[in-house]
VEXDO-41008 format. One record per residue (C-alpha): residue number from 1; residue in one letter; z, y, x negated. Coordinates in steps of 0.25 Angstrom, whole numbers. Layout:
N
- NUM a Z Y X $
...
//
This chain:
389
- 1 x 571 537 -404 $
- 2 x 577 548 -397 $
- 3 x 591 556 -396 $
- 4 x 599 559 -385 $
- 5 x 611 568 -387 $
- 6 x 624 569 -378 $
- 7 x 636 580 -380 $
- 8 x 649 580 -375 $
- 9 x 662 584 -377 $
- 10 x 674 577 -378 $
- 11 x 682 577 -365 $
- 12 x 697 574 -365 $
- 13 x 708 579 -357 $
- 14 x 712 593 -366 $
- 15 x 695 595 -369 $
- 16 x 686 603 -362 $
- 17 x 675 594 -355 $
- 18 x 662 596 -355 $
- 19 x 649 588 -356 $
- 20 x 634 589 -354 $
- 21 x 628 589 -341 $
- 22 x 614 580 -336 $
- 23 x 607 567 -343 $
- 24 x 597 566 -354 $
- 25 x 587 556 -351 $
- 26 x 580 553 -363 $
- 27 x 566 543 -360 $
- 28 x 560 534 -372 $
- 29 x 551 524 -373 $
- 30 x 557 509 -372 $
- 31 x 564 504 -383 $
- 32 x 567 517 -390 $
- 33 x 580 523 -397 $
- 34 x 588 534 -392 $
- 35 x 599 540 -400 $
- 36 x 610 546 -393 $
- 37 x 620 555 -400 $
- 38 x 631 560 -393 $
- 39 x 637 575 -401 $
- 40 x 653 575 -399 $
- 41 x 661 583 -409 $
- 42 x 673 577 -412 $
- 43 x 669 563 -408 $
- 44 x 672 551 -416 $
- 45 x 666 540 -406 $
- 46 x 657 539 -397 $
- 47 x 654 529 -384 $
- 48 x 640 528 -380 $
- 49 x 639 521 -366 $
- 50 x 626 517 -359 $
- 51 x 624 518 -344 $
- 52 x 641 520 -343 $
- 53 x 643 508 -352 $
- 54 x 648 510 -366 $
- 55 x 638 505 -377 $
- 56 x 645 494 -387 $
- 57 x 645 502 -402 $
- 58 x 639 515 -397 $
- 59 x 652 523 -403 $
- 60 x 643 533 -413 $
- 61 x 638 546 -411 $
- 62 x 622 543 -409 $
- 63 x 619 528 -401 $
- 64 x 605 523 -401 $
- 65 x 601 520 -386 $
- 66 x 592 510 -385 $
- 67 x 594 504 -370 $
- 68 x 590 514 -357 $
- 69 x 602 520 -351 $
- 70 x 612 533 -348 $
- 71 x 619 536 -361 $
- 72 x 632 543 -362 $
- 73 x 642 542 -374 $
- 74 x 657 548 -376 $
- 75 x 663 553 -388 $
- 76 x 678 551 -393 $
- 77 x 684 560 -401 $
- 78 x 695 558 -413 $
- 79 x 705 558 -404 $
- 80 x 700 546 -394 $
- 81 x 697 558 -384 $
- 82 x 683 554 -376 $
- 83 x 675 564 -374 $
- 84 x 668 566 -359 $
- 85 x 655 555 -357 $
- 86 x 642 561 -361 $
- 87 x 630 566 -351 $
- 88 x 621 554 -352 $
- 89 x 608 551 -360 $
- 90 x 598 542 -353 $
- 91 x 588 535 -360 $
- 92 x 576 528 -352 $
- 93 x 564 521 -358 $
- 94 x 551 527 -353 $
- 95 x 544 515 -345 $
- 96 x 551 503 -340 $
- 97 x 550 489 -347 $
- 98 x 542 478 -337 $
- 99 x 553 468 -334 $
- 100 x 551 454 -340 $
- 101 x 543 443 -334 $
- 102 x 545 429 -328 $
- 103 x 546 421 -316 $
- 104 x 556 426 -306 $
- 105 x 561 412 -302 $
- 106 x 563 401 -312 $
- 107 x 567 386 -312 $
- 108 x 576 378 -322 $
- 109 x 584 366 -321 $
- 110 x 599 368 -321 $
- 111 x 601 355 -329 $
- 112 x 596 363 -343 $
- 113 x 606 375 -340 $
- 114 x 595 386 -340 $
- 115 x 599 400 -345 $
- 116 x 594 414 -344 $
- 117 x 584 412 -357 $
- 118 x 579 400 -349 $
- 119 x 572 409 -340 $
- 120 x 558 414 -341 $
- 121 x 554 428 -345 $
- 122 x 544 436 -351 $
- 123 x 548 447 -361 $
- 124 x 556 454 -371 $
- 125 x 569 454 -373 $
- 126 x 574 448 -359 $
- 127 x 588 452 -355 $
- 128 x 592 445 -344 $
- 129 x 603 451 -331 $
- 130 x 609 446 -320 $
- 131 x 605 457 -311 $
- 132 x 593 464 -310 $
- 133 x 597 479 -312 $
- 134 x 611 479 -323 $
- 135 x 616 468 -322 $
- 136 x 622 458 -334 $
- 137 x 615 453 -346 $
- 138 x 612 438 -344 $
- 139 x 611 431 -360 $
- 140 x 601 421 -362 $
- 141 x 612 410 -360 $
- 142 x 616 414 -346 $
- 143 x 615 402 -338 $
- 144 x 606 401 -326 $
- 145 x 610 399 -312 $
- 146 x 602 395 -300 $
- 147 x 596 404 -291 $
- 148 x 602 416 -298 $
- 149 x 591 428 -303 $
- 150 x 590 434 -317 $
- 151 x 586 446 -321 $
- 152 x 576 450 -336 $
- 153 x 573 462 -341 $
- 154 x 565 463 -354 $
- 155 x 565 474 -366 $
- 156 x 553 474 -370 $
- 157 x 554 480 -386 $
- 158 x 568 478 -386 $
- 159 x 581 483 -381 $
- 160 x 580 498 -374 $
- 161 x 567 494 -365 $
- 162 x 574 484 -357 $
- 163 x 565 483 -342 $
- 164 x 572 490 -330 $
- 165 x 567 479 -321 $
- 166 x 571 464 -324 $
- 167 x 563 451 -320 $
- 168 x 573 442 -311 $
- 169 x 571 428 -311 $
- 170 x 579 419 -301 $
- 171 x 581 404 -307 $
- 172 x 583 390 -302 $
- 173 x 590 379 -306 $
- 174 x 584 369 -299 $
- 175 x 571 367 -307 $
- 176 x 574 354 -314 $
- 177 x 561 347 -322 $
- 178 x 556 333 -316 $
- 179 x 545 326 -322 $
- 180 x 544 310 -314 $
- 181 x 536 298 -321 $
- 182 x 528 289 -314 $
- 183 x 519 277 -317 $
- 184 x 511 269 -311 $
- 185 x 500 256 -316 $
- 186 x 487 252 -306 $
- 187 x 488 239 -308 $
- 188 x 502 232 -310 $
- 189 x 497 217 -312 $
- 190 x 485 219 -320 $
- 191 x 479 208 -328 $
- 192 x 481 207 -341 $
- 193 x 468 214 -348 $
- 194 x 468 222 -336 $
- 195 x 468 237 -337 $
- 196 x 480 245 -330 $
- 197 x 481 260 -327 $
- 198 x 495 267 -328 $
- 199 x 498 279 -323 $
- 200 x 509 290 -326 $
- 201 x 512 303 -318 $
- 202 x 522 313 -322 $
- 203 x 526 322 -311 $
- 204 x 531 335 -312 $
- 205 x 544 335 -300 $
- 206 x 548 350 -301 $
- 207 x 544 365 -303 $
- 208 x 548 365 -317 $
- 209 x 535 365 -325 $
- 210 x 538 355 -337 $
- 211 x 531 355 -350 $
- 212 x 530 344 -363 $
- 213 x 531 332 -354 $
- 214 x 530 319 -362 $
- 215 x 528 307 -354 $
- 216 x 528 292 -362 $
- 217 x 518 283 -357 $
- 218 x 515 272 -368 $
- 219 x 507 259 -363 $
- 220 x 518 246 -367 $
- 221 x 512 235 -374 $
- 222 x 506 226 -362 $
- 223 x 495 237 -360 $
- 224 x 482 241 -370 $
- 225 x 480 257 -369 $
- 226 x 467 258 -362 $
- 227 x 465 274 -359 $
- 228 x 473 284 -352 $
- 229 x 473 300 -344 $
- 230 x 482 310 -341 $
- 231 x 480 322 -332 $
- 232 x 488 331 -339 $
- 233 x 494 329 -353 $
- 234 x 489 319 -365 $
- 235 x 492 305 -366 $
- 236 x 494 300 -381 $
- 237 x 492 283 -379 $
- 238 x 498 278 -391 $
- 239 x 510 285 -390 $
- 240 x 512 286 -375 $
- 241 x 515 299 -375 $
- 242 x 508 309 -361 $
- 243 x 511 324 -363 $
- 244 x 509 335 -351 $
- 245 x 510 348 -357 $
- 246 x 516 352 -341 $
- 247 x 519 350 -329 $
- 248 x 520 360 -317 $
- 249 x 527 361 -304 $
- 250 x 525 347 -295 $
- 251 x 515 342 -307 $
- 252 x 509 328 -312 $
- 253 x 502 321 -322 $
- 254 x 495 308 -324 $
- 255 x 494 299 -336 $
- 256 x 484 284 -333 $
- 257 x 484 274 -344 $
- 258 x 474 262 -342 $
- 259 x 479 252 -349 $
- 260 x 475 236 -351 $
- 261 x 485 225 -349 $
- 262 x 488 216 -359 $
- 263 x 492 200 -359 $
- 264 x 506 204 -365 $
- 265 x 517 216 -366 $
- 266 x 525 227 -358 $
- 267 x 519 229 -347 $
- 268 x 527 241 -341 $
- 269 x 523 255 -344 $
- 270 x 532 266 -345 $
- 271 x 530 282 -343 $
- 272 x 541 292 -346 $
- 273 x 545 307 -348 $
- 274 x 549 309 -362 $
- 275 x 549 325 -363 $
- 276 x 547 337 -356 $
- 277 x 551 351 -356 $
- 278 x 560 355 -348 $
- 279 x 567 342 -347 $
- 280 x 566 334 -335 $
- 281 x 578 331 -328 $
- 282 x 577 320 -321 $
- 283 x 575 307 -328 $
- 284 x 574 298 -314 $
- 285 x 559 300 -313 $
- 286 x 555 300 -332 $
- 287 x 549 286 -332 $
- 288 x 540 275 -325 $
- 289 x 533 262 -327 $
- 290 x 522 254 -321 $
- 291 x 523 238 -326 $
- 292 x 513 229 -322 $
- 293 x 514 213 -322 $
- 294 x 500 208 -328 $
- 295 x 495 196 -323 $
- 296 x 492 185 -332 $
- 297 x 478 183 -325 $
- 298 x 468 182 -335 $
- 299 x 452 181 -330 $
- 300 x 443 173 -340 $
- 301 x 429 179 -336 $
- 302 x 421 168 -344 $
- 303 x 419 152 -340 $
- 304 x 411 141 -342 $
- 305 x 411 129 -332 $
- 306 x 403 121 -339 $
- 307 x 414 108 -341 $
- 308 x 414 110 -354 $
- 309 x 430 110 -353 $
- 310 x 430 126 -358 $
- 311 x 432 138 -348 $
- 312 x 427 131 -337 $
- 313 x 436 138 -326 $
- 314 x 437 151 -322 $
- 315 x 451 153 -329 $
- 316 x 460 164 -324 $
- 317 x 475 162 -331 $
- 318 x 487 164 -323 $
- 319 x 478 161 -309 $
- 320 x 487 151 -305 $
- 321 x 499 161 -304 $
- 322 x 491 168 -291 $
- 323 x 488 155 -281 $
- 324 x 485 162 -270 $
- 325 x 472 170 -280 $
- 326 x 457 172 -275 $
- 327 x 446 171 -286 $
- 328 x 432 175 -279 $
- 329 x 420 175 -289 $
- 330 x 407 183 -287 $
- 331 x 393 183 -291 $
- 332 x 387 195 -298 $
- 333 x 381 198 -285 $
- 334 x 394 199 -276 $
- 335 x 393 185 -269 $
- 336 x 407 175 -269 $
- 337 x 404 163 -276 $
- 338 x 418 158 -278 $
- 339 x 432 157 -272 $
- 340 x 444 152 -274 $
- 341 x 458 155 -268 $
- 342 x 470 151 -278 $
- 343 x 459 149 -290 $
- 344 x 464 141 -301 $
- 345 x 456 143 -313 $
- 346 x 445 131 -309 $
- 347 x 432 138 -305 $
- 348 x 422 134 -314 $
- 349 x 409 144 -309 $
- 350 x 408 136 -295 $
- 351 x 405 143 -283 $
- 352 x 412 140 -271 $
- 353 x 404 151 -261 $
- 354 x 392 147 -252 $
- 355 x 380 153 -253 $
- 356 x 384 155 -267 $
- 357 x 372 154 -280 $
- 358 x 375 141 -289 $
- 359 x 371 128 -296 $
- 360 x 379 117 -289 $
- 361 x 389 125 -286 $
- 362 x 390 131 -298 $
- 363 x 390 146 -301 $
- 364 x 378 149 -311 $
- 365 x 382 158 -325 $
- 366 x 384 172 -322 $
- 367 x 396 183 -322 $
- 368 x 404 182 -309 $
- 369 x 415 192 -302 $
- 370 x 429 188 -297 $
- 371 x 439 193 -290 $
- 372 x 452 186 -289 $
- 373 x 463 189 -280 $
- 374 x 477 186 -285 $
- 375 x 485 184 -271 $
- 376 x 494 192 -275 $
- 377 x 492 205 -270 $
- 378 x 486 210 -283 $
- 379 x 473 217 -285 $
- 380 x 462 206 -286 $
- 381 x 457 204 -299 $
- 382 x 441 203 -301 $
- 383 x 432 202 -314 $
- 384 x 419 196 -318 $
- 385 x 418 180 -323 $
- 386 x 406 174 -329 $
- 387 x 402 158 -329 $
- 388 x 396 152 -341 $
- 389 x 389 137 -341 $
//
């Protein structure tokens, strides 16, 4: 702490006038205390001003100075008689405080109505202007405008050691988060007992890097969980839940589920944003699906043509809804020995194929390969059978 002294005398139009000539400058360390007293006899109040702008309840004789600045102080005598202003005392902290840090552009999205304590900064006790020398205070609920630059300064150790340099930070408005959802299945007729690969991405669409981001991806009831990856994140199966701790700037990530079909259920899968931070504003772009339409085709590997009246076919259900099919069966060593187009579930082991190894036309027991073609445009379907006698 230190004391700064000014003396005067009163000055009014029957007084002599008279005052002190030259500054003091008193220099402390930041964040100090200097106690200026002002010696006036015959004063019953005093006005203490700071830079030529009078101090709010700085009326007494001593004022403890806490902020940098020229000081000066008048005196008023019983009469209401002003004396002359003061010489000045000047108090200035030894060193300069480093402004505070942050970017010097940031984005927010004008849809949250962003304020001054939305912006980023590093440091102690910010104080925020609208200029970087001067200026006026901004309070933390100023709101912000696009395009427009703030200024920071810090007081690091409190107030008196306020920075003389301020950080300026120009903001945007037109930063609004924007997370798309999109799903796709490889196979969107499978068979039933097939297995199916899903596929989710989530997309980061703007420069607003977004955090917690919670996408629900639970398997409907036509499906059996078969295994799953995720390039970023966790992916919990029972409950559905796919959390990415963040995504950057122009960012994705992937989630595949593998997956077999069953006989009977929902058969659409759905994936959507429930959360993330900041909210996304465009709800166009949360949700997808992939559906796919099983096919009732069921393959029965095993048969026996021996007339017994029991499995003697080659039995494929629900053939007869694909007329224009071709089934083509191989030997384990790559050779055709049957074809037929628009089978019809009455093979029974033959071989229709020249050149081809059997007992009166008849295949010998043994696994055999197929590849059935359903004329439809669909992937051909192939498998192994075996003949029993």
């Amino acid at each position: 702490m230190k004391i700064g002294k000014v003396i005067f005398i009163f000055l009014c139009f029957w007084q002599y006038a008279g005052a002190q000539e030259g500054n003091e400058v008193i220099v402390v360390p930041p964040g100090s205390t200097v106690n200026l007293h002002a010696s006036s006899e015959g004063a019953t109040q005093y006005q203490w001003f700071r830079d030529g702008v009078a101090v709010d309840g700085a009326v007494e004789e001593t004022y403890a100075a806490t902020l940098k600045g020229k000081y000066t102080v008048v005196s008023i005598n019983a009469e209401g008689c002003p004396s002359e202003i003061s010489n000045a005392v000047e108090i200035r902290f030894s060193g300069s405080s480093p402004p505070p840090s942050g970017e010097g552009e940031q984005y927010f999205c004008f849809v949250f109505d962003p304020v001054i304590a939305d912006i980023e900064v590093t440091g102690e006790h910010i104080t925020w202007y609208d200029a970087p020398e001067r200026g006026n205070v901004l309070p933390g609920t100023h709101p912000l405008e696009d395009g427009v630059t703030y200024y920071a300064s810090q007081s690091p150790g409190g107030p008196g050691n306020e920075s003389e340099e301020r950080l300026a930070v120009t903001v945007f408005l037109n930063a609004c988060p924007d997370l798309s959802v999109s799903k796709s299945v490889d196979n969107p007729q499978p068979l039933v007992d097939a297995p199916v690969v899903f596929s989710v991405k989530v997309t980061n669409e703007t420069a607003v890097t977004v955090r917690n981001i919670v996408i629900a991806d639970r398997l409907p009831s036509g499906y059996a969980y078969s295994s799953h990856g995720a390039d970023k994140g966790t992916y919990n199966a029972p409950s559905g839940v796919w959390d990415i701790p963040v995504l950057s700037e122009d960012e994705s990530a992937e989630l595949v589920i593998s997956a077999t079909v069953l006989s009977h259920g929902d058969y659409t899968n759905t994936a959507y944003l429930d959360n993330s931070d900041p909210e996304d504003t465009d709800d166009t772009n949360n949700s997808a699906e992939a559906t796919t339409e099983p096919l009732c085709l069921k393959v029965y590997n095993l048969f026996s043509p021996n007339e017994d009246g029991m499995n003697d076919t080659f039995r494929i259900d629900c053939i007869e809804n694909y007329p224009d099919n071709l089934l083509q069966v191989y030997n384990r060593y790559g050779n055709l020995v049957f074809k037929q187009k628009g089978y019809d579930n009455t093979w029974k082991g033959s071989s229709n194929v020249k050149n081809t190894i059997s007992r009166n036309g008849m295949l010998p027991v043994g696994t055999y390969y197929y590849v059935l073609d359903l004329g439809d445009g669909s992937t051909p379907v192939s498998g192994w059978l075996y003949i029993m006698r």
